[in-house]
C-alpha positions, 0 to 999 in steps of 0.5 A: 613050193615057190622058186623065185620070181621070173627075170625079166630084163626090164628096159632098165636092165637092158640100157644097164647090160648095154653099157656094161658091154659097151665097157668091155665086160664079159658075159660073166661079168654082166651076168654077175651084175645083173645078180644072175647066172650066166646060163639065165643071161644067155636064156634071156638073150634068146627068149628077149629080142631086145635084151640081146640087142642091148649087148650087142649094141653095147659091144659095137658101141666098145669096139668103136670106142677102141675097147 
């Protein structure tokens, strides 16, 4: 039996979870726009460096904006 492929937050993904977080959306919400769960979001955020990165640079970049 085969489950799905691994996730993997490619650079793509993660300039695109960068802007969503530098827009305001929540965890759930970048998690549903990815088309993954939040519990995967949060797993891949301490399993790559670089894709938590993305989001907190995204919602730094928010907070400087006035979001």
């Amino acid at each position: 039996m085969t489950g799905r492929p691994a996730w993997i937050p490619t650079d793509s993904i993660c300039e695109q979870a960068r802007d969503m977080a530098s827009r305001g959306l929540t965890v759930s919400q970048i998690s549903d726009c990815l088309g993954i769960s939040e519990s995967t979001l949060y797993g891949k955020q301490d399993e790559y460096k670089e894709f938590l990165d993305a989001i907190k640079k995204g919602r730094a970049e928010g907070l400087k904006q006035g979001l």
